[in-house]
C-alpha positions in Angstrom: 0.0 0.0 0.0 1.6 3.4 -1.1 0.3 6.3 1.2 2.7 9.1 -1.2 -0.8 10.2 -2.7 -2.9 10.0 0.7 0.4 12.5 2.0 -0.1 14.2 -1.0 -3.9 14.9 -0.1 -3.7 15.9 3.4 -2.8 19.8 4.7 1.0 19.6 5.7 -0.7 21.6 9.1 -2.7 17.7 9.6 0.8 15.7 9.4 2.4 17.7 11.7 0.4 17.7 14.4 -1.1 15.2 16.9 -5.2 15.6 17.4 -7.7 14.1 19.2 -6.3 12.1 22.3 -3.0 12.0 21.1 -2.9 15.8 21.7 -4.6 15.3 24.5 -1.7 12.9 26.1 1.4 14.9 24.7 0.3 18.2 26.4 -0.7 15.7 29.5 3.3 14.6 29.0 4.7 17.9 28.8 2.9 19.7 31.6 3.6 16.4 33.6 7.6 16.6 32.6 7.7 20.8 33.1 6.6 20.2 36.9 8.3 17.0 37.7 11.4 17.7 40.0 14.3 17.5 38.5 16.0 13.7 38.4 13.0 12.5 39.4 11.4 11.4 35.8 11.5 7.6 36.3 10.0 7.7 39.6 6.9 10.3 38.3 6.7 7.6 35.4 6.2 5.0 37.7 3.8 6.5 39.8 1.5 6.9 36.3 1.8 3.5 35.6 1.1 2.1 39.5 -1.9 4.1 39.0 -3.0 2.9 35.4 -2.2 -0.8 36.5 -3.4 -0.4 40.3 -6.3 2.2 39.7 -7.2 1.1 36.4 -7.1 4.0 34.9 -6.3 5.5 31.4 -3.1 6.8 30.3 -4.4 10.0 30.3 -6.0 10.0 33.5 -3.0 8.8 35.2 -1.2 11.7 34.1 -3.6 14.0 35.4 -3.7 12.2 39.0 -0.2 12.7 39.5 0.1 16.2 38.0 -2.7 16.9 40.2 -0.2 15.1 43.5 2.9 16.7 41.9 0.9 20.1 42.6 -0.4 19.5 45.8 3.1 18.8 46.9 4.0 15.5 46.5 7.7 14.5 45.7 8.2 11.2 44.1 11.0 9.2 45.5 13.9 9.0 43.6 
């Protein structure tokens, strides 16, 4: 299957950025990443994934739990 001509038909504005929920989770990532302490990516990673595997919840929710911690004041351990 070529997709040149299905390139070819979409804006160049639609290729180079993400919509929907995949917007939705790389601003989720980068607000998560700007207020994470420093050295401490890992561990906020992990806390996201405890809660999508522990919680249940959805890679997007997870982020927004522990952006919400990170702002009340919570410090991941390293």
């Amino acid at each position: 299957m070529e997709l040149d001509p299905l390139r070819a038909a979409l804006p160049s504005s639609s290729l180079a950025q993400p919509g929907g929920v995949t917007a939705e989770l790389a601003q989720a990532r980068t607000k998560l990443r700007e207020s994470a302490p420093p050295n401490r990516w890992d561990a906020v990673m992990a806390e996201v994934t405890r809660l999508q595997v522990d919680q249940a919840m959805s890679p997007l929710a997870a982020m927004r739990a522990v952006q919400a911690k990170l702002a009340s004041g919570w410090q991941p351990r390293a």
